[in-house]
N, C-alpha and C positions, 0 to 999 in steps of 0.2 A: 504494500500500500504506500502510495508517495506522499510524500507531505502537505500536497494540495489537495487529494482526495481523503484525505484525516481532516484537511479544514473542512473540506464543503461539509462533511457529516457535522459537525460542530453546527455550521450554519443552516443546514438543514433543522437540525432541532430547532436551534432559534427560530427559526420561522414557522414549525408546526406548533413549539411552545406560544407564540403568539398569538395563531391561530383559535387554540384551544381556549388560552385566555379570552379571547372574544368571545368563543362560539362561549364557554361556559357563564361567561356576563350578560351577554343576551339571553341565554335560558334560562338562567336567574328572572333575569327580569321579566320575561313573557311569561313564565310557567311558575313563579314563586315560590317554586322550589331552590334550594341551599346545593348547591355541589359539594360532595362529601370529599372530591378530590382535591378541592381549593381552601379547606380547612384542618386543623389538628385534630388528629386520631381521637383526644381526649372532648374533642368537643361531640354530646349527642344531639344531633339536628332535631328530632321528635319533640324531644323538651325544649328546646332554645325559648329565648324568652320572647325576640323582637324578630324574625326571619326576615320581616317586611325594612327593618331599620337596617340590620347588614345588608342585604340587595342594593338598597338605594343608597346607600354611601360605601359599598362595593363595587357599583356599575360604573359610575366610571373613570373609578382607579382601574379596572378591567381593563375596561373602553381604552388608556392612555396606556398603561403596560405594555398590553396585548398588539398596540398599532406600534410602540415603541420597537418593540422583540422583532414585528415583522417588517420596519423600515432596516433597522440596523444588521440585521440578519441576511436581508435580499441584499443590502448595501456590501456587505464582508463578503459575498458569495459571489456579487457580478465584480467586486475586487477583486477579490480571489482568481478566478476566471478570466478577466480580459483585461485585467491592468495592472502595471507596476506601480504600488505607492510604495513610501515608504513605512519604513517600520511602525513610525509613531502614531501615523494611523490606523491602523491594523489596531493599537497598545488603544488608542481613544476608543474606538468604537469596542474594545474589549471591554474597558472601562463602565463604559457608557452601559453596558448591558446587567456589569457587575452593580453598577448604583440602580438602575430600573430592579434587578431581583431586591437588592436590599429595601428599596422604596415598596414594593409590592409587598414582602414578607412583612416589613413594619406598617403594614395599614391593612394588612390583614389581620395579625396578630393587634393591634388598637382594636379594632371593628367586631373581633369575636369576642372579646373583653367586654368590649361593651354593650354589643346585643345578642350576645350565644348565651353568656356562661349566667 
């Protein structure tokens, strides 16, 4: 496997992870149902207190995540693919992805805090 086909897999995810992040924020939102895959194991959906208040101040951090994962993801991939940058770009949009997970994870972890548990 060459080193370019090791990234596109990296960017491949990124952009299904994005994906999913939408597809699972709009399903929230349409069908008021909770995604048991976007929350902690410790959390039980059945009893939650507010389902309706994490939705709506879930959606669209979703909504931003989700487009985020799949702008930077297609961007590192048609990089990857058809063009020479340099390093530091390649290290930015690494970055960039690393701060959307950490942003994601702490306003989910707020969000079942304050309307799951």
């Amino acid at each position: 496997m060459t080193d370019s086909s090791f990234t596109n897999i990296f960017d491949i995810i990124e952009i299904l992870a994005g994906i999913y992040i939408i597809y699972s924020g709009i399903n929230m939102k349409t069908t008021g149902k909770i995604s048991s895959q976007l929350v902690g194991k410790d959390i039980d959906i059945p009893s939650a207190r507010d389902p309706k208040g994490f939705i709506n101040a879930m959606f669209p951090i979703n909504m931003v995540c989700g487009v985020l994962f799949l702008l930077l993801g297609g961007a590192s991939l048609y990089m990857d693919n058809y063009m020479e940058v340099e390093l530091w770009v390649n290290l930015l949009i690494t970055g960039t992805l690393l701060i959307v997970c950490i942003v994601f994870a702490y306003f989910t972890k707020v969000s079942q805090d304050r309307f799951l548990k």
